[in-house]
C-alpha positions as CSV (number, residue, x, y, z in Angstrom):
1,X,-29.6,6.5,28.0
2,X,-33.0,5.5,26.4
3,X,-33.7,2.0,25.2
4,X,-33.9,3.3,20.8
5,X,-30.4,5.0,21.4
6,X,-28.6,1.9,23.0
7,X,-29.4,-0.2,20.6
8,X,-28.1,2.5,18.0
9,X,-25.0,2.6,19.6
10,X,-24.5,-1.3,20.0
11,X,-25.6,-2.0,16.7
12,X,-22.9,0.9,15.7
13,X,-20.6,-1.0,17.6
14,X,-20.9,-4.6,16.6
15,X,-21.2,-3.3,12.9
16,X,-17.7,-1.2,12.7
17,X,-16.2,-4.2,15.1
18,X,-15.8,-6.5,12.4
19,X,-14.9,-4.3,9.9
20,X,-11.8,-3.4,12.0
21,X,-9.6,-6.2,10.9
22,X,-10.1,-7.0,7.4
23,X,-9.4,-3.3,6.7
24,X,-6.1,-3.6,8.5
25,X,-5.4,-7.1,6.3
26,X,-6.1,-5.8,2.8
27,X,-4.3,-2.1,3.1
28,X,-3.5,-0.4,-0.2
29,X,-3.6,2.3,-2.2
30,X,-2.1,4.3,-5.5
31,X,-0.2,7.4,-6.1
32,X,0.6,8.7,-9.6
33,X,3.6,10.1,-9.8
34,X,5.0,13.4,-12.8
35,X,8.3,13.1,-14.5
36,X,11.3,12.9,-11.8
37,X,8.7,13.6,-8.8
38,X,8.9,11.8,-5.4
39,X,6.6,11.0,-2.7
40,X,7.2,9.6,0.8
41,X,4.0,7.6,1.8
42,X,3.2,6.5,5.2
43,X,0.8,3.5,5.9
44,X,0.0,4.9,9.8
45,X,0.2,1.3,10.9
46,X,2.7,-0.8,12.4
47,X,5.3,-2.1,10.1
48,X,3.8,-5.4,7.7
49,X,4.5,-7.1,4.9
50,X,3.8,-5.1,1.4
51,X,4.1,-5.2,-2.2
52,X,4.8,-2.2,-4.3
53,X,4.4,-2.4,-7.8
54,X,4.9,0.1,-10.8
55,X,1.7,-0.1,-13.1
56,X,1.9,-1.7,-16.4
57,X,0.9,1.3,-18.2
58,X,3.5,3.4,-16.4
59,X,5.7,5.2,-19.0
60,X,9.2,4.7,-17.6
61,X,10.7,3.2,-14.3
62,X,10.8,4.5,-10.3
63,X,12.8,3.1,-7.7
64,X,11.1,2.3,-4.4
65,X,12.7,2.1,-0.9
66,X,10.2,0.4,1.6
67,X,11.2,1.5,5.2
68,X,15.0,1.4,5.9
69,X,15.3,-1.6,3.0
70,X,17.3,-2.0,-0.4
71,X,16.0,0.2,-2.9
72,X,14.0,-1.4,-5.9
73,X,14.1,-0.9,-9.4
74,X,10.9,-0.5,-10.7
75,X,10.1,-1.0,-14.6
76,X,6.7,-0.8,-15.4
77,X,4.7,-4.1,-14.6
78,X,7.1,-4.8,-11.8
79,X,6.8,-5.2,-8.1
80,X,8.7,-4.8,-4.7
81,X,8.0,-6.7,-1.5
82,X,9.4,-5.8,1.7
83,X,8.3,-5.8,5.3
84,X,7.7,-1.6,6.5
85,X,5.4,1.2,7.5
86,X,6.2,3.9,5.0
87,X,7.7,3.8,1.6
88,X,10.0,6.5,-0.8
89,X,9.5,6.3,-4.5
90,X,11.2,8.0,-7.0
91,X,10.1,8.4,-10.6
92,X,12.4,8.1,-13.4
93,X,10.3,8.0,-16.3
94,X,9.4,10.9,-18.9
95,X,5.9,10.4,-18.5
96,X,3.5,10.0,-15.9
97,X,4.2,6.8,-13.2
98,X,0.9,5.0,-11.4
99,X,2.4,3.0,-8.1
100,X,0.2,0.6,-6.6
101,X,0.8,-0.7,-3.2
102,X,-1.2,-2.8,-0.6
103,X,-0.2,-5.3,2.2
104,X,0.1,-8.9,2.0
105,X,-0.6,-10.2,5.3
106,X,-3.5,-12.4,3.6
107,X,-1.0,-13.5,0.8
108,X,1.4,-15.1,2.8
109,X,3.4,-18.4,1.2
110,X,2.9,-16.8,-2.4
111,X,5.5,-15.5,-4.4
112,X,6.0,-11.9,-6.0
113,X,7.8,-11.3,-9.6
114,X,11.3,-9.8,-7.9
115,X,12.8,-7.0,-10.3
């Protein structure tokens, strides 16, 4: 390999390194969900600690099952924590639902609003 493209590829290397681990620590996301719809989401890493929480703005309520746990009863403004790698929620609202979800490995020791 020539001198230029080795230094490419470590630079390349030492540059995605780092970014690695604080992507795994601050995972999230959102879905918006239609009147009665449901949608199974699946993080693709190992189970972790996460918060679920239906949007303020949210017209109505869902109910969110994280993993194998207790469902949650969502009204808007409200959030779910519970340790898993996938979640099921379930609109119940007449209007459009936005769910907002993200792990909390970096928040650990503070405490959620429980519904």
């Amino acid at each position: 390999m020539k001198p230029f493209a080795m230094i490419l590829t470590v630079a390349a290397v030492l540059t995605a390194v780092p970014m690695a681990s604080p992507a795994l620590a601050s995972y999230f996301g959102s879905i918006i969900l239609s009147p009665g719809q449901a949608q199974q989401i699946r993080t693709g890493l190992p189970a972790m600690n996460m918060r679920v929480c239906n949007d303020f703005f949210s017209t109505g309520g869902a109910t969110v099952t994280i993993a194998g746990n207790t469902p949650h009863d969502l009204l808007p403004g409200r959030c779910a924590e519970d340790i898993g790698d996938q979640f099921l929620v379930q609109s119940h609202a007449s209007g459009q639902v936005t769910i907002d979800y993200r792990s909390i490995q970096a928040n650990q020791g503070r405490r959620m609003q429980e519904d």
